[in-house]
C-alpha positions as CSV (number, residue, x, y, z in Angstrom):
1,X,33.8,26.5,-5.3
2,X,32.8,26.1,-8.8
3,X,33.1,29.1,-11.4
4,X,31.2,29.0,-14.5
5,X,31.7,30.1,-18.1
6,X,28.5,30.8,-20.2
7,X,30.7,31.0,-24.0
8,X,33.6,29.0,-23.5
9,X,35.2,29.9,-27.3
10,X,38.4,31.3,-27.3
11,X,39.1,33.8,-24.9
12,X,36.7,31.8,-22.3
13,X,38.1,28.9,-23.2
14,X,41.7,30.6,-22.0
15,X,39.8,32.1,-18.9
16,X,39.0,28.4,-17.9
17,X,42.3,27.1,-18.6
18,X,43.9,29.7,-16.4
19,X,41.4,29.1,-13.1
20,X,41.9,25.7,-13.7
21,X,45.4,26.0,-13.6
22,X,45.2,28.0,-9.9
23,X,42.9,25.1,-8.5
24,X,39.5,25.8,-9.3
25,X,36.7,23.6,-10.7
26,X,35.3,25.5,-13.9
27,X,32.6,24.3,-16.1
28,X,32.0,26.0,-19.5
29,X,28.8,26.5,-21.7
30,X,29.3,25.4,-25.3
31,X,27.1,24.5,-28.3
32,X,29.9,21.9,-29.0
33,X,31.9,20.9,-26.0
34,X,33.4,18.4,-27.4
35,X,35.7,21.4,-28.5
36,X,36.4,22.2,-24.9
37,X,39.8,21.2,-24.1
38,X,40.9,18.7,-20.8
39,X,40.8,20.8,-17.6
40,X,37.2,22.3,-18.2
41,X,34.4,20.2,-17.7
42,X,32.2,21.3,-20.8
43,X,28.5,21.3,-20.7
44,X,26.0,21.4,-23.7
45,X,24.7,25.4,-23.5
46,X,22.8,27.5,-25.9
47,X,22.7,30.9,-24.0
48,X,19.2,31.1,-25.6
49,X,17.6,28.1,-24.7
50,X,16.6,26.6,-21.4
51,X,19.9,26.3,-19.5
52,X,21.8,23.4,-17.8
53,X,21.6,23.0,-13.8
54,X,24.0,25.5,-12.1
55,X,25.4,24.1,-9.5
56,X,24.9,25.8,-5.8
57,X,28.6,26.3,-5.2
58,X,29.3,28.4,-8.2
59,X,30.9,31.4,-6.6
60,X,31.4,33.0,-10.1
61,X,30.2,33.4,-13.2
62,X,31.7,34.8,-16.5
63,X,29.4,35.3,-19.7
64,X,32.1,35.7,-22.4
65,X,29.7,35.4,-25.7
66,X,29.7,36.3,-29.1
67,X,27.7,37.0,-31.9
68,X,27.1,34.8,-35.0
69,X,27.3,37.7,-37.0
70,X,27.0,41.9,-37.1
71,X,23.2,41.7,-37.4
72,X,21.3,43.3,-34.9
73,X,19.2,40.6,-34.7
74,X,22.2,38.3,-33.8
75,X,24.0,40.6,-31.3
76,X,20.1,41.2,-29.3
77,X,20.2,37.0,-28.9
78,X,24.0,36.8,-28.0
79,X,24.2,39.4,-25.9
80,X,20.9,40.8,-24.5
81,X,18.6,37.6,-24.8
82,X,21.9,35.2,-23.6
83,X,22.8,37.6,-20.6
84,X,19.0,37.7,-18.9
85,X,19.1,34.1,-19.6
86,X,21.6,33.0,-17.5
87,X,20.7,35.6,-14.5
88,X,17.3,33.9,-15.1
89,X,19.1,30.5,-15.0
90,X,21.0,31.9,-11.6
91,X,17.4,33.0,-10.0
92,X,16.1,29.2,-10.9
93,X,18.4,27.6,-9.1
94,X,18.8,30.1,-6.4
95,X,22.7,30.4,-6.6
96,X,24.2,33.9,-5.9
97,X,27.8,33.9,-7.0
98,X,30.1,36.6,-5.2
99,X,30.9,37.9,-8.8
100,X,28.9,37.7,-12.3
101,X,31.3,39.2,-14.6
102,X,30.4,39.8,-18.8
103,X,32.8,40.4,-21.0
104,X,31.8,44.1,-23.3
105,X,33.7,45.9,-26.1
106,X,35.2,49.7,-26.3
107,X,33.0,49.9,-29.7
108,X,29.9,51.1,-26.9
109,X,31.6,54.4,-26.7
110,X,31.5,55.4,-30.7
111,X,33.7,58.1,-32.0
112,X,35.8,60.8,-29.8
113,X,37.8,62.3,-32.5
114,X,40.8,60.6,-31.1
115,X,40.2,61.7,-27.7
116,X,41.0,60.0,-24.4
117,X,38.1,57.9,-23.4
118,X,37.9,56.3,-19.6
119,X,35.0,54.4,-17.8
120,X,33.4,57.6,-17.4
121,X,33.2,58.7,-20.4
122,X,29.7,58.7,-22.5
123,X,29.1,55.0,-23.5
124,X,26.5,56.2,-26.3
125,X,27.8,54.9,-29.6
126,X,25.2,55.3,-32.7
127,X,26.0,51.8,-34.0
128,X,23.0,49.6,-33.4
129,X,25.3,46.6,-32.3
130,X,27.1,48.9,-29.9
131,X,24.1,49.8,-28.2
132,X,22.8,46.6,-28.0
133,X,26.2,45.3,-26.3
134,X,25.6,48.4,-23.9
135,X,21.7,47.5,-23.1
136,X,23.6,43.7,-22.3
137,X,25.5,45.5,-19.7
138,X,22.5,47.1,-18.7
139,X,20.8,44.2,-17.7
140,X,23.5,42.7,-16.0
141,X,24.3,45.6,-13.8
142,X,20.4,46.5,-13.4
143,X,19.5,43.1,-12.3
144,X,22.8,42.3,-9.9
145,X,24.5,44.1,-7.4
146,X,27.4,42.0,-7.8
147,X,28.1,42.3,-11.5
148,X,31.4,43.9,-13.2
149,X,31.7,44.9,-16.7
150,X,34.6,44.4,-18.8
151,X,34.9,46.8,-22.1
152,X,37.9,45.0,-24.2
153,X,39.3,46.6,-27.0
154,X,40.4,44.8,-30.2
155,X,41.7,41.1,-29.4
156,X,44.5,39.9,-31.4
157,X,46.8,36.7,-30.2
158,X,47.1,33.6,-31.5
159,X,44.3,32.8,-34.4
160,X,43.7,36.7,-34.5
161,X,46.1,37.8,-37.1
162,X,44.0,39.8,-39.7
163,X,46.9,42.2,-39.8
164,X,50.1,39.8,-40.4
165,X,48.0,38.3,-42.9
166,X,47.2,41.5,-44.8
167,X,50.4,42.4,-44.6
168,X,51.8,39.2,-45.6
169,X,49.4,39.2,-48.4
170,X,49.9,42.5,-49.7
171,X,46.7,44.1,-49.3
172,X,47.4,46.2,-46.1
173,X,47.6,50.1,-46.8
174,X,48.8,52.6,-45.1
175,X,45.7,55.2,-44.1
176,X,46.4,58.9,-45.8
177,X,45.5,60.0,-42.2
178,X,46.2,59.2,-38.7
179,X,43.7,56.2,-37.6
180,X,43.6,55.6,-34.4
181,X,43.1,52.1,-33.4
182,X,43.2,50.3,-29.6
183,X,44.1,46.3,-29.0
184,X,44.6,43.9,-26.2
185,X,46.2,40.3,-26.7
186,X,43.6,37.8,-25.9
187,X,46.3,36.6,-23.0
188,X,46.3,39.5,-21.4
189,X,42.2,40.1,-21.9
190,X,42.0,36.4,-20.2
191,X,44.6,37.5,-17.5
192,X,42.1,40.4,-16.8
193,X,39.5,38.6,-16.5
194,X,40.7,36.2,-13.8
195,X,42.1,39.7,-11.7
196,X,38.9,41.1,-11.5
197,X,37.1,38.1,-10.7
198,X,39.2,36.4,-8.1
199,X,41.9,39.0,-6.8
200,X,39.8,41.9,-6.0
201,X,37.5,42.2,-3.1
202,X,35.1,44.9,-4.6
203,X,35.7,45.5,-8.0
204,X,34.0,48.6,-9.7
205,X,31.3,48.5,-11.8
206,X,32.8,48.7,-15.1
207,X,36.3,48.5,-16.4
208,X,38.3,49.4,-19.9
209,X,40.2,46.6,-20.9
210,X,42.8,47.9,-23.5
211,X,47.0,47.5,-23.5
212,X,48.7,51.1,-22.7
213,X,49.7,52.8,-26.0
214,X,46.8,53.4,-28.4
215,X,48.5,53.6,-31.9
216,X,48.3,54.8,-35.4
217,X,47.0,51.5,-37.6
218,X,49.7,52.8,-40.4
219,X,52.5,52.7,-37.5
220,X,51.3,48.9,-36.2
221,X,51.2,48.2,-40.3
222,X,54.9,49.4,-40.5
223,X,56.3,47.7,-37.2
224,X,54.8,44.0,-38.9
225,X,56.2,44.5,-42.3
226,X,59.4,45.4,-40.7
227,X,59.3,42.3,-38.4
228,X,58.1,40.0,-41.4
229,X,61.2,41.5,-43.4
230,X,58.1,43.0,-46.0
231,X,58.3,46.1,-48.5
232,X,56.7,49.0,-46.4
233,X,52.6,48.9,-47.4
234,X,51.9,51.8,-49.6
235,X,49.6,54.2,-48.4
236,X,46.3,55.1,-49.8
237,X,42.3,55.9,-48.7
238,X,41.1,53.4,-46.2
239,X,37.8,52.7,-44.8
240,X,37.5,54.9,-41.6
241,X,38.3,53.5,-38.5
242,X,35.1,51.0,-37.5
243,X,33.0,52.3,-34.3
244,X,34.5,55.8,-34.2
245,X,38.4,57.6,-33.5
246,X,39.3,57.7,-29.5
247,X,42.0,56.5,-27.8
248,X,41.1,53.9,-24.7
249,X,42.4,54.5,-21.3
250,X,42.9,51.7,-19.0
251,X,44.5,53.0,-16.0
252,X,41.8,52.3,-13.6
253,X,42.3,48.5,-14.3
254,X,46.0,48.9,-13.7
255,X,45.7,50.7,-10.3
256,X,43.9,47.6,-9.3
257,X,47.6,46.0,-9.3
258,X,46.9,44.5,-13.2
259,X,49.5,44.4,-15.1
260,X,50.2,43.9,-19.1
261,X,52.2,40.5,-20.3
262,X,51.8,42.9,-23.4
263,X,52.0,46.4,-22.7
264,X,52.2,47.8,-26.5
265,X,51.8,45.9,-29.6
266,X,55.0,45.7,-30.1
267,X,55.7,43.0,-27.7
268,X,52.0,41.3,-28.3
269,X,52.9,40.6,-32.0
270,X,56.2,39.7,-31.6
271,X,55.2,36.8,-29.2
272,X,52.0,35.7,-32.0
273,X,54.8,36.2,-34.7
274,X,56.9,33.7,-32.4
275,X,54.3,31.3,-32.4
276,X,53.6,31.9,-28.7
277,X,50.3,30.9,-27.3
278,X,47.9,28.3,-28.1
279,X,44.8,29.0,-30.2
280,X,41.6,27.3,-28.9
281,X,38.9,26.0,-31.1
C-alpha cells in the first residue's frame, strides 16, 4: 500500500518520515522535491496544476498545504483550489484510498472570549482566511465519505521559534491582559496525523488537534525567559490575540488512545530549547 502526501514541507515532510519509518511506501507532492529528504520518494506537485499519476494502491492520502501568504487570494488556491484538485486527481485515476485526511487550523472557530471550544462548537470565524480554510474542509468532507479533518492549533518545534527569538531579542512583552493562546509541537501534530490515519478504524469527521493546557501568552513568555536565564519581558499593550480568545479542547483526539510526547509547553519548548528534533526544509 502506498500513502500519499499532497505538501510535503515540514510537518508533511515529518508525517512521511514517520510512515516510512513503520514500513510504508510514501510519496510526497512538492514544488521542489529535491528538498524531500531519503525515505520519501518526492514527486514534482503544484496542488494547482494538473497532477502527477496516483498510483492505484494508494490506500491514503494526506493534503498538508500551506499558503504562500495571508491573502485571500493565496489561501482560496492553497487550500480550496489544491484540495478539489487532488480529489479531482483521485476520481481520474479511479483510486479510492480508505482514508483522505487534510490537515485545518483552530483559527476557523474565531473568537469565544476565552471559552472552551470542541469539535462541535460553531466553526464560523469572520476572518476571510479562516473561512476559506473551513470551505477547504467543506469540500473534502462534501465530496468523500471517507475524509477526516484535522484542526491544529499553533505549531511550534524545531524551526518554529518566534517566541525564543523574541524573547532572546528583547522584543517580547508581556500582554496587560490575559491572552489566551493554544499550541501543538509539530512532533506531536505529525504523531496525530499518522493515529488517525493508520490506527483507527473509523475515525470521526473532524478532530481538534491542540496539546492539553491552553495558556496565558505572558505565562509561556515568562517560562522561556526563565529557561533562557533572560530579565522577565516587561509588560505593555499588545496586539490582540490573532483569530479570536478561546481555549481548544482536544479530548476527543485523546480518547482515541492519542497521546502527547508534549502535553504542555513546558515540556515542548524545553526539548526545541535542547535542540531536539530535526527541522525539515
Amino acid at each position: 500500500m502506498t500513502v500519499l502526501i499532497a505538501g510535503c514541507g515540514d510537518l508533511g515532510t515529518e508525517v512521511g518520515l514517520r510512515l516510512a519509518a513503520r514500513g510504508e511506501r510514501v510519496i510526497g507532492w512538492r514544488r521542489s522535491p529535491e528538498r524531500i529528504p531519503e525515505g520519501i520518494e518526492g514527486r514534482a506537485a503544484d496542488l494547482t496544476q494538473p497532477l502527477p499519476p496516483i498510483p492505484q494502491d494508494t490506500d491514503v492520502v494526506v493534503i498538508a498545504t500551506a499558503a504562500g501568504d495571508r491573502s485571500e487570494a493565496a489561501y482560496r488556491s492553497a487550500y480550496v483550489d489544491a484540495t478539489g484538485n487532488v480529489l479531482d486527481a483521485l476520481e481520474r485515476d479511479g483510486v479510492r484510498p480508505r482514508r483522505i485526511l487534510f490537515v485545518s487550523s483552530t483559527a476557523v472557530y474565531g473568537d469565544f472570549d476565552g471559552g472552551w471550544v470542541t469539535e462541535e462548537s460553531p466553526a464560523e470565524s469572520a476572518a476571510p482566511t479562516a473561512r476559506l480554510v473551513r470551505e477547504a474542509e467543506q469540500v473534502l468532507l462534501r465530496r468523500s465519505d471517507r475524509g477526516t479533518v484535522l484542526r491544529l492549533s499553533g505549531i511550534y518545534g524545531p524551526g518554529r521559534t518566534r517566541l525564543i527569538d523574541q524573547v532572546k531579542g528583547g522584543t517580547a512583552v508581556l500582554p496587560a491582559e490575559a491572552q489566551w493562546t493554544n499550541r501543538i509541537h509539530r512532533d506531536d501534530a505529525a504523531a496525530a496525523i499518522v493515529h488517525l490515519t493508520m490506527e483507527l478504524d473509523d475515525p470521526a469527521p473532524v478532530y481538534v488537534g491542540s496539546d492539553e493546557q491552553p495558556v496565558d501568552l505572558g505565562e509561556v513568555l515568562q517560562f522561556l525567559a526563565a529557561e533562557l536565564g533572560l530579565p522577565e519581558p516587561p509588560s505593555g499593550e499588545t496586539s490582540s490575540t490573532r483569530g479570536g480568545a478561546r481555549r481548544m479542547d482536544s479530548s476527543l483526539l485523546r480518547s482515541t488512545g492519542f497521546s502527547f510526547a508534549y502535553p504542555t509547553y513546558r515540556e515542548g519548548y524545553r526539548a526545541v530549547l535542547a535542540g531536539k528534533g530535526v527541522r525539515h526544509p
